[in-house]
C-alpha positions in Angstrom: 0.0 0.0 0.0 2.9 2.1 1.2 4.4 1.8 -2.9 1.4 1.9 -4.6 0.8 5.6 -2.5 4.3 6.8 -3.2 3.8 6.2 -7.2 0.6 8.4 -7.1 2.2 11.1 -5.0 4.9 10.9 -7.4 3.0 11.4 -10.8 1.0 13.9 -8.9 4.1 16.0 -8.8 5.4 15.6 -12.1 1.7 16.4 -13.5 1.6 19.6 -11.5 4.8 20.1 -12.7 4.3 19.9 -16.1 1.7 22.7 -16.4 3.8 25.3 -14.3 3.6 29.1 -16.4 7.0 29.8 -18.4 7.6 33.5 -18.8 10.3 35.5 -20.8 13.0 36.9 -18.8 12.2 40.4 -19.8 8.5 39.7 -18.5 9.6 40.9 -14.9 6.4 41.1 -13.2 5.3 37.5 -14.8 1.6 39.3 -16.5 2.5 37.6 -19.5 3.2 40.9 -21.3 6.2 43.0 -21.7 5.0 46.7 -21.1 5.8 49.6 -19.4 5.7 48.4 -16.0 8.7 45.9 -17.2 10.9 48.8 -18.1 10.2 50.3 -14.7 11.2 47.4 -12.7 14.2 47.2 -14.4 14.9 51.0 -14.2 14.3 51.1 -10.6 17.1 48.8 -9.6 19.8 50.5 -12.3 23.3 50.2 -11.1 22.5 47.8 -8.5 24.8 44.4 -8.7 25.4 41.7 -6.2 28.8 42.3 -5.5 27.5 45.3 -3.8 23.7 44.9 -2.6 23.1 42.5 0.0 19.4 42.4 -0.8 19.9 41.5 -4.0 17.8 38.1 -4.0 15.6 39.8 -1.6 11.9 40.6 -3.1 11.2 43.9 -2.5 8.4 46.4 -3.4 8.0 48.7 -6.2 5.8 51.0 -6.4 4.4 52.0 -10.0 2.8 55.6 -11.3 -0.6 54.1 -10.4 0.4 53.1 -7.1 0.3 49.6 -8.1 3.1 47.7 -5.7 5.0 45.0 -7.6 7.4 42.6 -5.5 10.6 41.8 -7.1 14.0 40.8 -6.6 16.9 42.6 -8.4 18.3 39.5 -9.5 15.2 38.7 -11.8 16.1 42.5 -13.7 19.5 41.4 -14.3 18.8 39.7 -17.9 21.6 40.5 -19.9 25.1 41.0 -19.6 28.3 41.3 -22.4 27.9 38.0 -23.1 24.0 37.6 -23.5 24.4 35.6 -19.9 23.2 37.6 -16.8 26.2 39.0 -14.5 25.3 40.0 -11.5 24.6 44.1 -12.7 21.5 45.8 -14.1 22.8 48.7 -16.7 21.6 49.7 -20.1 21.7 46.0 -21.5 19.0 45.0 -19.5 16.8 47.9 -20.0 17.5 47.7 -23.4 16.5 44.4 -23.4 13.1 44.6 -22.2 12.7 47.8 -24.3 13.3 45.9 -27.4 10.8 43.3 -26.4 8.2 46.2 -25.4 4.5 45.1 -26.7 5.3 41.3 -26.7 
């Protein structure tokens, strides 16, 4: 009973697994769009790297125009680097990024 039990939990998680969301990378906020709100995200942590930010897997909020709050880490804006690999800073590649992929 104990095997049989294990199997099922087991295919349960790979089904639930198997119809998680995928997003983009420069879909920050995960809508399913890339859009203003994107570039924002990505604007408001500009400069920041993780040599030199200890929060910089910590969520955090961010407040939009509309006073919409949007939790995210500065590691998720960091989607670029020289290489077309994230590095650990948020500059003008990744804004760029996302801005090229605006409307998407």
């Amino acid at each position: 009973m104990k095997k049989m039990f294990l199997i099922v939990a087991l295919l349960g998680l790979v089904t639930l697994g198997a119809f998680a969301a995928t997003y983009p990378v420069w879909d920050i906020n995960k809508d399913g769009k890339c859009d203003m709100v994107d570039i924002r995200l990505v604007a408001s942590f500009f400069n920041h790297s993780a040599a030199t930010d200890p929060l910089w897997t910590v969520p955090t909020k961010v407040w939009n125009a509309d006073l919409q709050a949007y939790t995210v880490a500065a590691c998720n804006c960091d989607v670029n680097g020289p290489k077309g690999v994230p590095y650990g800073k948020i500059d003008m590649m990744d804004i760029a990024l996302v801005a090229r992929h605006f409307g998407e």
